[in-house]
VMD Tcl script that draws the C-alpha trace (Angstrom):
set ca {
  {128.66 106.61 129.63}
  {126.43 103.50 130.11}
  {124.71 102.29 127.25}
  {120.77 101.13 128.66}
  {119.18 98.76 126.32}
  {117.83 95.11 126.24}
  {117.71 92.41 124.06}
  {114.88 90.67 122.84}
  {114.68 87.21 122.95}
  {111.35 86.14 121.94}
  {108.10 88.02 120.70}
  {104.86 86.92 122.76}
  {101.98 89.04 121.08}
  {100.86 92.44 119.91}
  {97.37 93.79 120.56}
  {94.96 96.41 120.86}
  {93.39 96.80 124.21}
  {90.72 99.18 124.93}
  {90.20 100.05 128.73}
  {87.36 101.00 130.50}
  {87.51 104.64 132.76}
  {88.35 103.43 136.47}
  {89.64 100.15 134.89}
  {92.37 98.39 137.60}
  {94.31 95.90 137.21}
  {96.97 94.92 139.85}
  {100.43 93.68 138.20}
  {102.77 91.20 140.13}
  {105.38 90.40 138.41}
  {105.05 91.37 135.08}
  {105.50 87.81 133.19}
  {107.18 89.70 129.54}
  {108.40 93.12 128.82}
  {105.88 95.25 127.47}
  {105.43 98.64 125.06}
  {102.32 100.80 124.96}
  {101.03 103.09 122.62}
  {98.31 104.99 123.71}
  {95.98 106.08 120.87}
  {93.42 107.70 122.88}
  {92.47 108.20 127.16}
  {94.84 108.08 129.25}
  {96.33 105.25 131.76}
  {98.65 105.59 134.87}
  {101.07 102.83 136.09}
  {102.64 103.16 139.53}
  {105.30 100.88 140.70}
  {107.61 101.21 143.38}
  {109.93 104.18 143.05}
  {107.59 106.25 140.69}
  {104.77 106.70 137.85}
  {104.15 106.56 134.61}
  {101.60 107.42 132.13}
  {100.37 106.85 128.92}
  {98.16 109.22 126.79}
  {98.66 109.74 122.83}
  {102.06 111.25 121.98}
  {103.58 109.57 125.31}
  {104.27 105.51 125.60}
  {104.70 103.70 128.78}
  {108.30 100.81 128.72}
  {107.33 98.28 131.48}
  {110.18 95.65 132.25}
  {109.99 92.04 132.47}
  {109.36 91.18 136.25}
  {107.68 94.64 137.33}
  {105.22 94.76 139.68}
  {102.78 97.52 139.49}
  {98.73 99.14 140.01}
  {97.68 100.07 136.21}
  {94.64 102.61 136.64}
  {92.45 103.94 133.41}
  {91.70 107.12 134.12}
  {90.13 108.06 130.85}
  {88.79 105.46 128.71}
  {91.63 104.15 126.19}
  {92.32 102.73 123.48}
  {96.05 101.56 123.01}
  {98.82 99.04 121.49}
  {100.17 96.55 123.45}
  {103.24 94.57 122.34}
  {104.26 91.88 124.67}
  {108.01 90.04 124.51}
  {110.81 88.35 126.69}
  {113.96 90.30 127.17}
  {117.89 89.43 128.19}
  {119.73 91.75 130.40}
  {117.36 94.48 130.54}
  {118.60 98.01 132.00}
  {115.83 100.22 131.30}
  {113.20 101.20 134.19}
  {109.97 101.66 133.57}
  {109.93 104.81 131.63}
  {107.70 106.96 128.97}
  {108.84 107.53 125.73}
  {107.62 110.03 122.78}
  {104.96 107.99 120.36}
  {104.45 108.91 116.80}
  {100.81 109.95 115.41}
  {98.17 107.39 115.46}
  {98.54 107.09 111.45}
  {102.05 105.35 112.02}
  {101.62 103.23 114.95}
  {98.26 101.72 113.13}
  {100.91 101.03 110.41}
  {103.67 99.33 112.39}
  {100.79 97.47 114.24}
  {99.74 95.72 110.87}
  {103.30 95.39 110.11}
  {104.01 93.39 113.14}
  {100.91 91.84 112.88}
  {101.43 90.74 109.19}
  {105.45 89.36 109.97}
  {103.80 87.50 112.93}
  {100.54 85.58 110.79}
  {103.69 85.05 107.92}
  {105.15 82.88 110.97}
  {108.52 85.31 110.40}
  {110.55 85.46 113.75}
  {113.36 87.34 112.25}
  {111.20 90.12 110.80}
  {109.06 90.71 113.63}
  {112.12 91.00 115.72}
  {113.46 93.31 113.97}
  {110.03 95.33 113.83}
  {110.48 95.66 117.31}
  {113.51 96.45 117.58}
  {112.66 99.56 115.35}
  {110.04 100.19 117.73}
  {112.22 100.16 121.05}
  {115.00 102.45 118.46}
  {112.75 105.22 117.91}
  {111.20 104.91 121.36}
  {114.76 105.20 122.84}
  {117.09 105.75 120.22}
  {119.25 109.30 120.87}
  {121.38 110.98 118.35}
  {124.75 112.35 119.86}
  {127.39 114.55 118.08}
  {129.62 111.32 118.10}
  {127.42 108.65 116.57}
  {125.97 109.06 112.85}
  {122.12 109.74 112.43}
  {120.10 106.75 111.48}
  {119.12 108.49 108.61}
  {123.11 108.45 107.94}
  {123.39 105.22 108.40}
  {120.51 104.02 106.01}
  {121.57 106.73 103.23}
  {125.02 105.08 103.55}
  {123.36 101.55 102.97}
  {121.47 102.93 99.61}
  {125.17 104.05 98.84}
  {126.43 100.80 99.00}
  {123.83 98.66 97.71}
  {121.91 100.83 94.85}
  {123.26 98.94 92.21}
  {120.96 96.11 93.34}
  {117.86 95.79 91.63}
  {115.91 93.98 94.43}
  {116.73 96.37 97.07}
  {113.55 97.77 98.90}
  {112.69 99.87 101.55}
  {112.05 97.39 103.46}
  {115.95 96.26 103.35}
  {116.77 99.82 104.69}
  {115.24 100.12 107.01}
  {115.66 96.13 108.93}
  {119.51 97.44 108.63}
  {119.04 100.02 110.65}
  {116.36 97.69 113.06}
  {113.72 100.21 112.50}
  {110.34 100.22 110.65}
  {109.89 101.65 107.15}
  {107.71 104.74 108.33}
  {110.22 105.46 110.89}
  {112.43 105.66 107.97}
  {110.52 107.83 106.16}
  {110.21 110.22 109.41}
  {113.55 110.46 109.98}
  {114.39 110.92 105.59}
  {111.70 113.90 105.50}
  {112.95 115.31 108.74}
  {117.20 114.82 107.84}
  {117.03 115.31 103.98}
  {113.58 117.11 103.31}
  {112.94 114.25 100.83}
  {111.16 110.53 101.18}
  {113.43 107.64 101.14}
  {112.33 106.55 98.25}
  {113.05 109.60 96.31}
  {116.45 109.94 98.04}
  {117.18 106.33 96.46}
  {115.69 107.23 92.99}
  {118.21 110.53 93.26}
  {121.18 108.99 94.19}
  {120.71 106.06 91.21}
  {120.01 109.30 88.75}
  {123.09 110.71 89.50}
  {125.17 108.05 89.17}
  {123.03 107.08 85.78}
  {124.06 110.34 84.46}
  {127.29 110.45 85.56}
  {127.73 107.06 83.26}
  {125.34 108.80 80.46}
  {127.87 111.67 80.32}
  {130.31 109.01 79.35}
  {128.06 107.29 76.75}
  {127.38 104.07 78.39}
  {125.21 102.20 76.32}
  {121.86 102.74 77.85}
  {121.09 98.64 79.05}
  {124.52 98.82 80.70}
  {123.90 102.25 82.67}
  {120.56 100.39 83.99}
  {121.79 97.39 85.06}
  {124.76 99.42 86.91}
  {121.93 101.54 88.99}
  {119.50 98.54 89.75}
  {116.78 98.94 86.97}
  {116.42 95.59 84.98}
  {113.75 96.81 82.82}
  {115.78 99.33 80.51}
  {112.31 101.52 79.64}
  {111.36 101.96 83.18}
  {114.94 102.99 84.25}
  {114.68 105.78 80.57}
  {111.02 106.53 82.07}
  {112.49 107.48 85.40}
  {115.70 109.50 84.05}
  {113.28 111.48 81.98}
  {111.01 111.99 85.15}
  {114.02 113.51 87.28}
  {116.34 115.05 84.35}
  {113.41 115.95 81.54}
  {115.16 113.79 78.99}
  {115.98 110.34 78.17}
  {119.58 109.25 78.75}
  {120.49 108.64 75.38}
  {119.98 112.43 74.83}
  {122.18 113.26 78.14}
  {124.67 115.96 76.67}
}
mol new
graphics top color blue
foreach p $ca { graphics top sphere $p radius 0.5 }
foreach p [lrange $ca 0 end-1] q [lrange $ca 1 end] { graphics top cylinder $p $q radius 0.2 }
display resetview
C-alpha cells in the first residue's frame, strides 16, 4: 500500500483569519501548502476534480501549487498555518479537527516556538498537526500512544524528561498526547509517567534501596519530592515500603 505524506521544508506563518459571509477569494496557484482549522462558519474550496469544506470539527489540506475559488458561506473564524512542502502526495482533502480548546492551544504553541525563533520545534509542531490530521492506526503498526509509552519506558530514569520530549518523538503536540493517553490508557500522560516511575521505585523499595538511590534511579533529584509523590500514589513513604 502507498504511503501519502509530505515533507515539510520550511514554516511560512500561522494565523487566525476571520472571513466575512459571501467572502471570495480566487486562488491560482497556491504559493505554500496550507492547513485550516475552522473554529466557527463555514468555508467551501472548489478546485478542479472536487470540493472541500471547512466548518468546526472538519479541516480543509490544500497543497502547494493548487488552484482553487474559496467561498465563505457563513461568517468564520479559523486557523491558518502556511508552509513549503517536498514531494507532496496528498490532494486537497478534509480531515477531523479537535475542539476549539486544543487547536487555540497548539496555535499559541506554534506561535510561541515561532517568536522563540525555534525552526526545529515549530517543525515538529506541525508535523504533529499533519499526524493527527492524517495519522491512521492499522493492526500492523503500534499506536502512537505505544510508541510514546515505550519512550517513558526507556527514558524515565531521566530527571529532565518532560512532556514536551514525548510527545516531539512521536512529531505530535503535547495535547494530542494527552488525547490519545486518556483515550488508549484512561489516564493523562503525566500520570502514566508518574505510575510507571512508582512502580519501578517500589520495586527497588521492596529491595531496600537506600531511599536517595531509588530517586535518582526513577528521575527525581529532589529526594522529598520523589517520598512526597510515593506517598501520594502508594499512601506511604518508601522507607516504610514492606
Amino acid at each position: 500500500m502507498e504511503q501519502k505524506g509530505f515533507v515539510i521544508t520550511r514554516f511560512c506563518s500561522a494565523m487566525r483569519v476571520s472571513d466575512r459571509k459571501d467572502h471570495r477569494l480566487q486562488m491560482e496557484r497556491r504559493g505554500s501548502a496550507a492547513l485550516i482549522f475552522t473554529l466557527r462558519g463555514r468555508i467551501r474550496f472548489t478546485f478542479e476534480g472536487g470540493e472541500a469544506v471547512a466548518s468546526p470539527g472538519s479541516g480543509v489540506f490544500l497543497p502547494q501549487g493548487l488552484s482553487y475559488l474559496n467561498v465563505c458561506e457563513e461568517e468564520a473564524d479559523s486557523f491558518l498555518y502556511n508552509f513549503d512542502t517536498l514531494a507532496c502526495s496528498l490532494a486537497p482533502c478534509t480531515f477531523r479537527t479537535p475542539t476549539e480548546a486544543v487547536c487555540v492551544r497548539q496555535y499559541e504553541e506554534i506561535l510561541r516556538a515561532g517568536m522563540q525563533e525555534n525552526p526545529y520545534q515549530v517543525l515538529s509542531l506541525l508535523y504533529g498537526l499533519a499526524a493527527e490530521a492524517f495519522f491512521e492506526e492499522t493492526p500492523g503498526n503500534p499506536s502512537i500512544a505505544a510508541a510514546c509509552a515505550q519512550y517513558m519506558l526507556t527514558h524515565y530514569e531521566q530527571s529532565g524528561l518532560t512532556l514536551s520530549d514525548v510527545a516531539e518523538s512521536a512529531h505530535i503536540s503535547v495535547a494530542y498526547l494527552y488525547k490519545l493517553f486518556v483515550r488508549e490508557y484512561g489516564v493523562s500522560p503525566h500520570r502514566y509517567l508518574l505510575n510507571l516511575r512508582m512502580e519501578k521505585a517500589r520495586s527497588l523499595a521492596l529491595m531496600h534501596y537506600p531511599v536517595r538511590e531509588i530517586a535518582r534511579n526513577v528521575g527525581y533529584m529532589d529526594i522529598y519530592q520523589f517520598s512526597r509523590a510515593y506517598k501520594q500514589v502508594f499512601g506511604c513513604p518508601p522507607s516504610k515500603q514492606t
